[in-house]
ROMARMI-188949 format. One record per atom (N, C-alpha, C): x, y, z; atom name; residue number from 1. Coordinates in steps of 0.2 Angstrom, whole numbers. Last residue first. Layout:
BEGIN
      px      py      pz   atom   seq
       X       Y       Z     CA   NUM
...
This chain:
BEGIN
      px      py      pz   atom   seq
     -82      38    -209      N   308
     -83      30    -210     CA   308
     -78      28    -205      C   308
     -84      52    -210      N   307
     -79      50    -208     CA   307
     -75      43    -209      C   307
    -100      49    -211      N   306
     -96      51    -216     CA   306
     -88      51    -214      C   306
    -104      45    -196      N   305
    -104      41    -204     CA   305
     -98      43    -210      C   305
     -98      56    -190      N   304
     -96      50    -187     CA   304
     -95      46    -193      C   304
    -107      64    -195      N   303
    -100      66    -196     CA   303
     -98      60    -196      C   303
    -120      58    -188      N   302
    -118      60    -197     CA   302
    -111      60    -199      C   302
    -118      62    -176      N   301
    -118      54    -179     CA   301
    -117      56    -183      C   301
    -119      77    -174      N   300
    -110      72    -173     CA   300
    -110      64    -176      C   300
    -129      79    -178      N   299
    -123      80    -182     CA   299
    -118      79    -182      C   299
    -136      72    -169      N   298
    -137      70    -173     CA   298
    -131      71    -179      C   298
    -130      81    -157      N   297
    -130      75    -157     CA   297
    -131      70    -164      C   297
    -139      95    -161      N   296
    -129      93    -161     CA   296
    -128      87    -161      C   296
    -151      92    -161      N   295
    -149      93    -167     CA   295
    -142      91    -168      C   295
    -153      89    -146      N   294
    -155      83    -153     CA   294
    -150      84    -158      C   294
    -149     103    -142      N   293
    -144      96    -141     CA   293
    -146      89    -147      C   293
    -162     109    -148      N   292
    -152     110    -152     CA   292
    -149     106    -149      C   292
    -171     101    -141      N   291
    -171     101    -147     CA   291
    -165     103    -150      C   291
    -169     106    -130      N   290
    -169      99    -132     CA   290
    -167      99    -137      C   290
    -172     120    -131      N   289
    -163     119    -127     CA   289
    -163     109    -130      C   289
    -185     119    -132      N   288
    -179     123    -136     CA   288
    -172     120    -137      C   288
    -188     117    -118      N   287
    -191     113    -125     CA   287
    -185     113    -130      C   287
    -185     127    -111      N   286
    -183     121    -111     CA   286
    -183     115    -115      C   286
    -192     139    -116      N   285
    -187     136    -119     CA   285
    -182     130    -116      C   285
    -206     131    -125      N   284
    -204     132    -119     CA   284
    -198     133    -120      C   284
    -215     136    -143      N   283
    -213     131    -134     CA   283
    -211     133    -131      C   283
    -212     131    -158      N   282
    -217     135    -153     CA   282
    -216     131    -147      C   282
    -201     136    -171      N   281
    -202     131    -165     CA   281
    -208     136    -160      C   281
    -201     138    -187      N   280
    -207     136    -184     CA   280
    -208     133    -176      C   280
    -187     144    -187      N   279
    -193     149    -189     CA   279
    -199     143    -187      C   279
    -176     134    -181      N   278
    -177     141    -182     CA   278
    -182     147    -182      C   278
    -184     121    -184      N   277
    -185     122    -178     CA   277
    -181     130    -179      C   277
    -182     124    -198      N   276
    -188     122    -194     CA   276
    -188     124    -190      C   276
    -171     123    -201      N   275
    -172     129    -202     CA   275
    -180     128    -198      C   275
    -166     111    -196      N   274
    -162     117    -191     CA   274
    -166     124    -196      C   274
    -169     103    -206      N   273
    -174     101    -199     CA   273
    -171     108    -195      C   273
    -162     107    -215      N   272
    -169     108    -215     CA   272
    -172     109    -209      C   272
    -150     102    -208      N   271
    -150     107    -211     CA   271
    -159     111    -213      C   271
    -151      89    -209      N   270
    -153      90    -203     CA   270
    -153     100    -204      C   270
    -153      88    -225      N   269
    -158      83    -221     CA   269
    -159      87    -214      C   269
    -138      89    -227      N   268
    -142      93    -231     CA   268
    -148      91    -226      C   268
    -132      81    -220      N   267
    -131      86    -217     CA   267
    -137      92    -219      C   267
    -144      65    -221      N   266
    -136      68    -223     CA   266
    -139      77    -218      C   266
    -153      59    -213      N   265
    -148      54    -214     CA   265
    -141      59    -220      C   265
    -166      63    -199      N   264
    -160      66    -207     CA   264
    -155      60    -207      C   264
    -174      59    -192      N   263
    -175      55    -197     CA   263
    -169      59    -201      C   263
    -172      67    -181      N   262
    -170      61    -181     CA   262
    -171      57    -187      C   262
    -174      82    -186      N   261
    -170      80    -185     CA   261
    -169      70    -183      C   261
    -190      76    -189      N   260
    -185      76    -195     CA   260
    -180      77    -194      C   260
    -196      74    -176      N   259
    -196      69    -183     CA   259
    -191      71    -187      C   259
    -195      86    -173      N   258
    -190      81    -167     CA   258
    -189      77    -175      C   258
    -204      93    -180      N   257
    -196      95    -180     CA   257
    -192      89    -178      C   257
    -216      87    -175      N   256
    -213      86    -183     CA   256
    -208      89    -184      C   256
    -218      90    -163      N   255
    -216      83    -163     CA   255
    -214      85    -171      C   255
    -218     104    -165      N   254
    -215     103    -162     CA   254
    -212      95    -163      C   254
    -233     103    -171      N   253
    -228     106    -176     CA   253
    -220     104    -173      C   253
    -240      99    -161      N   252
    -238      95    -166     CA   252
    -233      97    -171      C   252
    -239     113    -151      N   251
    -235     102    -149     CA   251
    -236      99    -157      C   251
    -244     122    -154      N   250
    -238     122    -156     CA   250
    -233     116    -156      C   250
    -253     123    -139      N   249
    -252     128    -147     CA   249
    -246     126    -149      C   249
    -261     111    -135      N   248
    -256     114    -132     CA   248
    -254     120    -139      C   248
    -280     110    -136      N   247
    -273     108    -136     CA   247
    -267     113    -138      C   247
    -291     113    -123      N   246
    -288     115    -126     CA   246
    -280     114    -127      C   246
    -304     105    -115      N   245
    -298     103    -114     CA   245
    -294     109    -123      C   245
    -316     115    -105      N   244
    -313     112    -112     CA   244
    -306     110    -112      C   244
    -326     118     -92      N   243
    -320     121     -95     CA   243
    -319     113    -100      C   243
    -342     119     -94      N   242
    -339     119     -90     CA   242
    -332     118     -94      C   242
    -353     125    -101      N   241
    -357     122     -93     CA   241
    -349     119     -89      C   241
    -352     138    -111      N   240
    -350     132    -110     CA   240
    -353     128    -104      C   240
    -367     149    -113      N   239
    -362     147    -112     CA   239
    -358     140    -111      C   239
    -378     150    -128      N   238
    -378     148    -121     CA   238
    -370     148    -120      C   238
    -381     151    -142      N   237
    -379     156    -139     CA   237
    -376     156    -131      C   237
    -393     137    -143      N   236
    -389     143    -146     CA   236
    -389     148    -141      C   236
    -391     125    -129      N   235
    -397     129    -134     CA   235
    -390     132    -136      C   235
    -382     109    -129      N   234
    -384     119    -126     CA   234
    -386     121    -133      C   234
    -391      93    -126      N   233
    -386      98    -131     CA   233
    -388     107    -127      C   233
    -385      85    -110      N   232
    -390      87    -116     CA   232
    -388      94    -121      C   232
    -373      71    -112      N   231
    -376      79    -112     CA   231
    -380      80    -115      C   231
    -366      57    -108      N   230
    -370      60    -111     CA   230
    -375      66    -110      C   230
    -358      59     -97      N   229
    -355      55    -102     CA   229
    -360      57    -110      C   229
    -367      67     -86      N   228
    -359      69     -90     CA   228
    -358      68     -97      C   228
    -373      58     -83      N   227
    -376      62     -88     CA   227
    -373      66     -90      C   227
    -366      45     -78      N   226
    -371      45     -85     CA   226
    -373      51     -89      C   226
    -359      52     -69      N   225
    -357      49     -74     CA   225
    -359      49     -80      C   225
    -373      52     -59      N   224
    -368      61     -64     CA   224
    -366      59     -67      C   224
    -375      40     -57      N   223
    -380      44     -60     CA   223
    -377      51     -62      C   223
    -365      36     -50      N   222
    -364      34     -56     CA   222
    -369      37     -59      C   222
    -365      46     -38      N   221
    -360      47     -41     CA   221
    -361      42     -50      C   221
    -376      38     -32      N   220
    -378      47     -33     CA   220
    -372      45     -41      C   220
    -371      25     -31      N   219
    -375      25     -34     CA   219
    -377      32     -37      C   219
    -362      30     -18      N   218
    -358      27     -27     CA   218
    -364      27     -31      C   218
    -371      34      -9      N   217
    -365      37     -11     CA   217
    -364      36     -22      C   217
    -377      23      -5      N   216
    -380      26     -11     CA   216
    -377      32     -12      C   216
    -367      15       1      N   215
    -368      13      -4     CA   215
    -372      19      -8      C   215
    -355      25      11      N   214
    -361      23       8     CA   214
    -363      21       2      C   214
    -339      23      12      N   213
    -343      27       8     CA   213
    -348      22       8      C   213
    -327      16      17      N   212
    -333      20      20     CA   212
    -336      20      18      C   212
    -319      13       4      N   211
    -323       8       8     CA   211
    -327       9      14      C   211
    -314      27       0      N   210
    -323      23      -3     CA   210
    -323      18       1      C   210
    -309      30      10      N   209
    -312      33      10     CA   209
    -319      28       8      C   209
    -296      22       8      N   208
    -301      21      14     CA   208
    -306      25      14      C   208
    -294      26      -7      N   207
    -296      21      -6     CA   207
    -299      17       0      C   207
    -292      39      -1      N   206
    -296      38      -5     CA   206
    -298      30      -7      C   206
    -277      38       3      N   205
    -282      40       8     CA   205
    -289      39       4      C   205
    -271      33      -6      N   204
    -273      25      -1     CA   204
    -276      32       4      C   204
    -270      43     -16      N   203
    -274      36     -18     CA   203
    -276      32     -11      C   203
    -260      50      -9      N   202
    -268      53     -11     CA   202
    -273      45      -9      C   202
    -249      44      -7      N   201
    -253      45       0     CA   201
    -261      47      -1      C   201
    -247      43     -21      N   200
    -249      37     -15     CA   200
    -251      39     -12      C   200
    -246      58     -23      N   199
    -251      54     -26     CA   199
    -254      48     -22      C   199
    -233      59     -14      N   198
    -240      62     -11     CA   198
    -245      57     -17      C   198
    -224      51     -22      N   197
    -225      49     -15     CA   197
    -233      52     -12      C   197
    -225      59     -33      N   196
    -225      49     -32     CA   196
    -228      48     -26      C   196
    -219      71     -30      N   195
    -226      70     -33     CA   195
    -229      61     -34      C   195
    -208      67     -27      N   194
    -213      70     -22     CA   194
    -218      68     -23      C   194
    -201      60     -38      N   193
    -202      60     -33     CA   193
    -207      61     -27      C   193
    -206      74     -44      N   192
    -206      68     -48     CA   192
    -208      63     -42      C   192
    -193      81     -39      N   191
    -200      83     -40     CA   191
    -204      78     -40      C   191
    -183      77     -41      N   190
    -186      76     -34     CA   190
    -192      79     -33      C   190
    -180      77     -54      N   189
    -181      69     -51     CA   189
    -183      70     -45      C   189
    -180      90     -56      N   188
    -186      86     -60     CA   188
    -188      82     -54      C   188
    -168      93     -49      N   187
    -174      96     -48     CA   187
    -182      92     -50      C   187
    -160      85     -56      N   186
    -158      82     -49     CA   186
    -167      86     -47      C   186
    -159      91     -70      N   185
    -163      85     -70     CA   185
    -165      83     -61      C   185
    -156     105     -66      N   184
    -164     104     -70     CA   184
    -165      97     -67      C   184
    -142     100     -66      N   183
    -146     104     -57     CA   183
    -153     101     -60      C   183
    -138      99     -77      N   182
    -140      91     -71     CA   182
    -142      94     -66      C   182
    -139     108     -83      N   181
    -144     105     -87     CA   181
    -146      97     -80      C   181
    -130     116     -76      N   180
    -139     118     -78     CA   180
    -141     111     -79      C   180
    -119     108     -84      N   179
    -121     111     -75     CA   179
    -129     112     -76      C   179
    -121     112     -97      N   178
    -121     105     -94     CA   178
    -123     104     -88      C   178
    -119     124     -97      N   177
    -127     122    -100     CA   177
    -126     116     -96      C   177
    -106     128     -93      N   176
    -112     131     -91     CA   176
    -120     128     -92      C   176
    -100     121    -102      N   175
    -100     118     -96     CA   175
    -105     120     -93      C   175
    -103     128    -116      N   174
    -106     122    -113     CA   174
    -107     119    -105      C   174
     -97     141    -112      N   173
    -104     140    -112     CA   173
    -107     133    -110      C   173
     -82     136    -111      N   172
     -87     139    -106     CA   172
     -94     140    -105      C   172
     -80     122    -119      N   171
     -78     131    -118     CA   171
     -85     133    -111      C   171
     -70     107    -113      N   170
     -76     110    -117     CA   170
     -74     117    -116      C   170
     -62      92    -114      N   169
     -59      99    -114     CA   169
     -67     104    -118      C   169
     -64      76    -118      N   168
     -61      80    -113     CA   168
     -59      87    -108      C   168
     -58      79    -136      N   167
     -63      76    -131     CA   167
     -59      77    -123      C   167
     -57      85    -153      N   166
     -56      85    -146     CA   166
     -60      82    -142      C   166
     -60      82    -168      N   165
     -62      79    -164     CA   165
     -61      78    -155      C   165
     -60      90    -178      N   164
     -51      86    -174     CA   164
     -56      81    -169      C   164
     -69      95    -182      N   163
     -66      94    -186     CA   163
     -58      90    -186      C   163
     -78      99    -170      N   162
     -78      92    -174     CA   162
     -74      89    -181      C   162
     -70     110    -165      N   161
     -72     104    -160     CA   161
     -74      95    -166      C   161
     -67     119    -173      N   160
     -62     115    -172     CA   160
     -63     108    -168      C   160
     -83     123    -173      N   159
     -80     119    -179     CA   159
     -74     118    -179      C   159
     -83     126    -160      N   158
     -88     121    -162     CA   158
     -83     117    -169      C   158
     -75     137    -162      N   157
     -72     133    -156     CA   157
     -77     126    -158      C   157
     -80     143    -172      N   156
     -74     145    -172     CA   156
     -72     137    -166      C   156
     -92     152    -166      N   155
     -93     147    -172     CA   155
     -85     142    -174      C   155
     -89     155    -154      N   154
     -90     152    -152     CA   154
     -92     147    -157      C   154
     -81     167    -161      N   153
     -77     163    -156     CA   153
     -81     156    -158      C   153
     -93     172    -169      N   152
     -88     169    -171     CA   152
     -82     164    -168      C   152
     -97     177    -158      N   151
    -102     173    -162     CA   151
     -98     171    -166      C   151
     -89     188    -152      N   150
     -92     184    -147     CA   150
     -94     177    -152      C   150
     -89     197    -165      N   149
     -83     194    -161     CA   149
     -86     186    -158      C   149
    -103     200    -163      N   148
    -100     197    -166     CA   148
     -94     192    -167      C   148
    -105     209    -152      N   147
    -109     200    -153     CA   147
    -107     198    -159      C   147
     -99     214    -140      N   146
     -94     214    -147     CA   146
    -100     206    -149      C   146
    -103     219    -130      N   145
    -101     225    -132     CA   145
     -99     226    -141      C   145
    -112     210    -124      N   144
    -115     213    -126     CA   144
    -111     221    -130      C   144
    -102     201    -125      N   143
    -107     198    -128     CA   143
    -111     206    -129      C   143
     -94     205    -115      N   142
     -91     202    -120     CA   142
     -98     203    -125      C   142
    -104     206    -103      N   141
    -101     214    -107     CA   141
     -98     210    -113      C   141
    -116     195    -103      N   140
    -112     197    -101     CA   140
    -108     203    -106      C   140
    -129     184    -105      N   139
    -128     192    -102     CA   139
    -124     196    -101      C   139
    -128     178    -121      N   138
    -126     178    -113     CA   138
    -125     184    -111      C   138
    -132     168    -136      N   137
    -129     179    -134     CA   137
    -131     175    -124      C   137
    -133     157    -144      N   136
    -128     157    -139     CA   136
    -125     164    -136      C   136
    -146     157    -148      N   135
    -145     150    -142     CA   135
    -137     153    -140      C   135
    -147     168    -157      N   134
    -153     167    -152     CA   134
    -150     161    -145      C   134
    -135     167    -165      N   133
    -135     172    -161     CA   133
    -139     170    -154      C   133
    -130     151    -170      N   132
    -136     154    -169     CA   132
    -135     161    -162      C   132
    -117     142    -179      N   131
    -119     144    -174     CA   131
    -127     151    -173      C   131
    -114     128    -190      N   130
    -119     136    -190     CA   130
    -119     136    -181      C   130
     -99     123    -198      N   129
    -104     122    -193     CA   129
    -107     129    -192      C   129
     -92     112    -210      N   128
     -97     115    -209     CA   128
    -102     118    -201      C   128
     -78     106    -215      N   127
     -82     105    -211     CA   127
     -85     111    -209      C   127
     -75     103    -233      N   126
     -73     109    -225     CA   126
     -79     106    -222      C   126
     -70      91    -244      N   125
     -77      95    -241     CA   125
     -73      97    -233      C   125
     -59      81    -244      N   124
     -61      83    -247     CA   124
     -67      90    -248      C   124
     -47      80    -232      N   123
     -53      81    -234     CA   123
     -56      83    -239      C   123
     -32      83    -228      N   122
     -36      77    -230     CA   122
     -42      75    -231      C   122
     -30      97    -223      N   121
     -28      95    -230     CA   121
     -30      87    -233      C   121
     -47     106    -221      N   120
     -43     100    -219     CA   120
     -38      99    -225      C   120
     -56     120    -215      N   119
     -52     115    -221     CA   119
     -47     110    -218      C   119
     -71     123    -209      N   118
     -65     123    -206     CA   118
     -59     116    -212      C   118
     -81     137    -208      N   117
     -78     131    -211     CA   117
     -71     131    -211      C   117
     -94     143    -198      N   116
     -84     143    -198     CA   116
     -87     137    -203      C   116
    -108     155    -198      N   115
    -105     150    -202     CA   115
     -96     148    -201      C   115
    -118     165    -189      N   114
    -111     164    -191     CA   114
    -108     157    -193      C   114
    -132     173    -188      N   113
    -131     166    -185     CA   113
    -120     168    -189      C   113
    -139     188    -184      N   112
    -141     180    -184     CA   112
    -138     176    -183      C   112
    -129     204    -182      N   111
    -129     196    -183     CA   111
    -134     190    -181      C   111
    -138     217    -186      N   110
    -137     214    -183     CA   110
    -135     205    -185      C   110
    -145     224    -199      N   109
    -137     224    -199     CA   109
    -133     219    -192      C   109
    -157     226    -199      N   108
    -154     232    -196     CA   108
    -147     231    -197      C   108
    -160     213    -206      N   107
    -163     218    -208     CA   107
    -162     222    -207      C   107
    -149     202    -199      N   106
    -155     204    -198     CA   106
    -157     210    -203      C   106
    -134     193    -207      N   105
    -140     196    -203     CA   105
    -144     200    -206      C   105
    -126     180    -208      N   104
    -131     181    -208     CA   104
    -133     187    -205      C   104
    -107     175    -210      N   103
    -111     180    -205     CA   103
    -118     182    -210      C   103
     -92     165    -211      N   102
     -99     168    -215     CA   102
    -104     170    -210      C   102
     -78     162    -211      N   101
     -82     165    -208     CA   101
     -86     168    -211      C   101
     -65     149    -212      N   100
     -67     156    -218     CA   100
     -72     156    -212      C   100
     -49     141    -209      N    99
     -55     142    -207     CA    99
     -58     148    -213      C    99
     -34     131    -213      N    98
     -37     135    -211     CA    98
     -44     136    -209      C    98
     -31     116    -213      N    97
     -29     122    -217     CA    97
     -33     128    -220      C    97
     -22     105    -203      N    96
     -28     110    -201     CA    96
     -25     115    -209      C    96
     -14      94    -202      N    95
     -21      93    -207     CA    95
     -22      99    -208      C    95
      -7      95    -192      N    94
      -2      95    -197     CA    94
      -9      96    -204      C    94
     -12     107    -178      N    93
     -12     100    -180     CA    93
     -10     100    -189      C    93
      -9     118    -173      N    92
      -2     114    -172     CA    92
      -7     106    -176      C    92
     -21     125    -176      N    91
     -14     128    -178     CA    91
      -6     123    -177      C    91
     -29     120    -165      N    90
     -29     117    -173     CA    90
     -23     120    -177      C    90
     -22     125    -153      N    89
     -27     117    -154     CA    89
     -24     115    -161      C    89
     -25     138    -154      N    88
     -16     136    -155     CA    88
     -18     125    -156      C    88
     -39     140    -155      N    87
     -36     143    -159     CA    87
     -27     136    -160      C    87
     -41     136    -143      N    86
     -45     132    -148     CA    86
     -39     134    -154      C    86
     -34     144    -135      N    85
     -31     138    -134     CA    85
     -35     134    -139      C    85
     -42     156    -139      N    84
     -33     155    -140     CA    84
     -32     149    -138      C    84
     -55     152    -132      N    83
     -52     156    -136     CA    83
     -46     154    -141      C    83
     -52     141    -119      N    82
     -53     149    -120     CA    82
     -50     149    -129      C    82
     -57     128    -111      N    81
     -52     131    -116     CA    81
     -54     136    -117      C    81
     -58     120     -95      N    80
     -62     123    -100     CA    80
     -58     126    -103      C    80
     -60     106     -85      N    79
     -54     109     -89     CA    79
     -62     113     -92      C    79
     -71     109     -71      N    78
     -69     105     -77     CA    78
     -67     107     -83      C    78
     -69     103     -54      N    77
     -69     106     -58     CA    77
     -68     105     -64      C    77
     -79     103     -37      N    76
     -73      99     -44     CA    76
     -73     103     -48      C    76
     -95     108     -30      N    75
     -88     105     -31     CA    75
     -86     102     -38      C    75
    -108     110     -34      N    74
    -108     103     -31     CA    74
    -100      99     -30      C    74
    -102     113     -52      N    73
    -108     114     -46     CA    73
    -108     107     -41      C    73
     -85     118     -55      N    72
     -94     113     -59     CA    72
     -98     114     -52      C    72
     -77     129     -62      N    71
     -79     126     -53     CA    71
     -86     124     -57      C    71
     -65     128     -72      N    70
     -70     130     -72     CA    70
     -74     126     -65      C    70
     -50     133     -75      N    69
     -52     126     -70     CA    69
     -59     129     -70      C    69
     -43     134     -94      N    68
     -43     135     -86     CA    68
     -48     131     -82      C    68
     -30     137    -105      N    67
     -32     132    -103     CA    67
     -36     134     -94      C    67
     -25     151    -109      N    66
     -26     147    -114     CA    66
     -31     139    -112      C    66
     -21     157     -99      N    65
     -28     156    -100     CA    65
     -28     152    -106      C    65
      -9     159     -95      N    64
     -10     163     -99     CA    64
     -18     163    -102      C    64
      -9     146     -88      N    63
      -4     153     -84     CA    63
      -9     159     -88      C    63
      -9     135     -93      N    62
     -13     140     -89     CA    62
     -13     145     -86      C    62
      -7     132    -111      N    61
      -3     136    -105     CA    61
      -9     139    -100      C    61
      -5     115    -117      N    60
      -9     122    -115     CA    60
      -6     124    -109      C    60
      -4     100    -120      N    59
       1     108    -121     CA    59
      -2     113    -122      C    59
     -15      91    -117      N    58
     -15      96    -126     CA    58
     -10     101    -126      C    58
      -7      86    -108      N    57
     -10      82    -113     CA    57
     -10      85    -119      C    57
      -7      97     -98      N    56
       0      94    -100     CA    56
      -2      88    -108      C    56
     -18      99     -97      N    55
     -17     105     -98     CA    55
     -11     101    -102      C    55
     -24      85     -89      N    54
     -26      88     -95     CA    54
     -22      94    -100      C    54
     -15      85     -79      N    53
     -16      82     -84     CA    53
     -17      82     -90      C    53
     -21     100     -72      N    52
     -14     100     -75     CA    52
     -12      94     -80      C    52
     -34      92     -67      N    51
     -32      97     -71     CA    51
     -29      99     -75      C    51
     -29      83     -59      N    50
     -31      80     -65     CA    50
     -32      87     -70      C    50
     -22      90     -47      N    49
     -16      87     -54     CA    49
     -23      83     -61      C    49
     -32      97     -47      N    48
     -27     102     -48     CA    48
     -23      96     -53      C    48
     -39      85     -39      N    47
     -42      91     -42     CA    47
     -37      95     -46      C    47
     -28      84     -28      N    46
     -31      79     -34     CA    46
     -33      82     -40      C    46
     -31      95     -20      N    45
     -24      95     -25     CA    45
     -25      87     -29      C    45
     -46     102     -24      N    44
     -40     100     -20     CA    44
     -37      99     -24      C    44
     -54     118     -22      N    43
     -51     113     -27     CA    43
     -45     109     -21      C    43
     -58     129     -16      N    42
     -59     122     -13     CA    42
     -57     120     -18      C    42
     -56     141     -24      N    41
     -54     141     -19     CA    41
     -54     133     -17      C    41
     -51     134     -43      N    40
     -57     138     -37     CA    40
     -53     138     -30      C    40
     -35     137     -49      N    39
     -40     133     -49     CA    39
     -47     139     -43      C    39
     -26     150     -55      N    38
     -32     144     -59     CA    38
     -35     142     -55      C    38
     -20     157     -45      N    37
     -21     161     -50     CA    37
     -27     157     -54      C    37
     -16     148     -34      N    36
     -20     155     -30     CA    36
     -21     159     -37      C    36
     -14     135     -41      N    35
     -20     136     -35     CA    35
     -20     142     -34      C    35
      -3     141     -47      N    34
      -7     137     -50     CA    34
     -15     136     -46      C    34
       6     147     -40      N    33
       5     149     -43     CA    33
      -2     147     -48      C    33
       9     133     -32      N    32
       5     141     -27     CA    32
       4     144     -36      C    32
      18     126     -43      N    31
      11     125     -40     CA    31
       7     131     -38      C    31
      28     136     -46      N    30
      23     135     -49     CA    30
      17     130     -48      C    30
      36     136     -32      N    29
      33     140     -36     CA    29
      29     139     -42      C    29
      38     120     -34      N    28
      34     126     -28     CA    28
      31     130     -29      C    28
      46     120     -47      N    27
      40     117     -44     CA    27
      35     118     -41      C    27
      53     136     -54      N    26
      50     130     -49     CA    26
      47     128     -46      C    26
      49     139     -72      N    25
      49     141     -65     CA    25
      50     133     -59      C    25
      49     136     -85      N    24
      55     140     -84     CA    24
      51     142     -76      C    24
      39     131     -90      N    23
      38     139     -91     CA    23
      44     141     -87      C    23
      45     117     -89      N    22
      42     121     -96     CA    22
      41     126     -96      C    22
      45     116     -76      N    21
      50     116     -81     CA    21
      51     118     -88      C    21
      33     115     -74      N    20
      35     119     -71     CA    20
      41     122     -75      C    20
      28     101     -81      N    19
      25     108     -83     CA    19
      31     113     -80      C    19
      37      93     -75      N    18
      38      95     -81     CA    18
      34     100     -84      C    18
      34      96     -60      N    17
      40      94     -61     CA    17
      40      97     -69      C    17
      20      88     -59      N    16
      22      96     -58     CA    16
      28      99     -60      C    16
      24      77     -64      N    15
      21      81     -68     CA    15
      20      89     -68      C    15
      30      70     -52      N    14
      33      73     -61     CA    14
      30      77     -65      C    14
      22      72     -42      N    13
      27      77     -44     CA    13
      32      78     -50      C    13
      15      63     -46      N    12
       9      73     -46     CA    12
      16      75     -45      C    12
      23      52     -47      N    11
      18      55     -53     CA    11
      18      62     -53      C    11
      25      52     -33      N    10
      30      54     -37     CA    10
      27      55     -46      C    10
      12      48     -24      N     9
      18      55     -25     CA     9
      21      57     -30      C     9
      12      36     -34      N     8
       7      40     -35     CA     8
       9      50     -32      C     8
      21      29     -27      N     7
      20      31     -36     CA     7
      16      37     -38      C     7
      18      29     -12      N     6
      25      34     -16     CA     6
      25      34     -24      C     6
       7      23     -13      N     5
       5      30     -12     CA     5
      12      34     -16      C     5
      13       9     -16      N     4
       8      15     -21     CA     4
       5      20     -22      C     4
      21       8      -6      N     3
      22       8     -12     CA     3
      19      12     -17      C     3
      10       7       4      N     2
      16      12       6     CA     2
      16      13      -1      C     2
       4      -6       0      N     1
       0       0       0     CA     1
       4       6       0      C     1
């Protein structure tokens, strides 16, 4: 057991050891420098060497931001790239031959959406990806001083994402969504939960109820049934006698989105489906947020295809 703990020393020290060495400082010192500049308060030093891991994996410098510790919810942390590190990413890989940028806008001159194509010298076709002003503007001074700048990074960082295929390393945004998106679930499931547990409670005080219940109780109650079930017609002009189920505005149009991103079998295909759900989605924006993960998901399997 001794033994393992000293491999395991000696690891977080090589590795502190060769980063360190790489920006020309000492160990020491480039640790403390690494915890009181990158990581969160509470990160531990576990926490810090898988971080560093990472950083030493793709040669990213966290000094400089090129690579940093994003604090995940509920503790830990998880590598995020910045800008300049997506950038130096594809710029050292020997395929990468370059990127172009294509920008949509509004009617006043405002950007809609931004286009990266990103070239490969092994490829025949550039990889294509659209990013969407609507799904990725954030309240923040970046976003609101420069939305184009901003709209490019993030078309920029998507399309070195699937063009090399990076894994293990996300940007800022997404980490942000992914957190949300499992606080939402942990909240569903304890709602869900609740709602389980009080309905049972409902049901078995209801069930000792009707075994009280009076026979000519049940009898009254089949006799409303009946007449419920069958109504007498309202005269003209009369009000309803009681509230109407009205359907949801905009669920069928919605399930025929989901249908045609999961049914696209090329790019062209899921490209429809993303102008649909663009211009015809009605809903929630939880609804919403489904539906552009369906869509990225679905683009990844296609790629995956066409790749072979």
């Amino acid at each position: 057991m001794s033994q393992e703990l000293t491999t395991d020393t000696q690891q977080k020290k090589s590795l502190l050891v060769s980063l360190a060495a790489k920006y020309g400082m000492d160990a020491e010192a480039f640790k403390n420098t690494i915890k009181s500049t990158v990581m969160p308060n509470n990160a531990t030093n576990e926490q810090m060497a898988a971080f560093l891991l990472v950083a030493f994996q793709y040669d990213l410098n966290p000094i400089t931001k090129e690579i940093y510790a994003f604090p995940a919810r509920g503790g830990g942390v998880t590598p995020v790239v910045g800008i300049d590190g997506w950038i130096n990413l594809a710029q050292r890989r020997h395929e990468f031959d370059g990127m172009e940028f294509d920008y949509t806008d509004d009617e006043s001159g405002s950007p809609i959406s931004c286009t990266c194509r990103v070239y490969r010298k092994d490829r025949t076709r550039p990889i294509i990806v659209t990013e969407y002003m609507s799904e990725c503007r954030r309240a923040t001074d970046p976003w609101k001083s420069h939305p184009r700048r901003m709209l490019r990074h993030k078309a920029a960082i998507q399309g070195i994402r699937y063009a090399f295929g990076f894994s293990g390393i996300r940007d800022e945004d997404d980490a942000e969504i992914i957190y949300a998106g499992e606080a939402q679930r942990v909240e569903d499931h304890a709602s869900t939960a609740s709602a389980s547990i009080m309905g049972k409670a409902r049901q078995k005080k209801a069930t000792k109820q009707q075994s009280k219940r009076p026979k000519q109780v049940d009898e009254d109650i089949e006799t409303i049934a009946e007449a419920e079930a069958d109504p007498e017609p309202e005269s003209p002009g009369s009000k309803p006698s009681g509230p109407r189920y009205e359907p949801q505005e905009g669920a069928g149009l919605n399930s025929e989105i989901r249908s045609a991103i999961e049914r696209a079998t090329n790019t062209e295909d899921l490209a429809d489906a993303e102008d649909m759900l663009r211009d015809g989605f009605e809903g929630s924006p939880d609804q919403h947020e489904e539906l552009v993960r369906l869509v990225a998901v679905r683009r990844h399997k296609l790629m995956q295809i066409e790749r072979g």
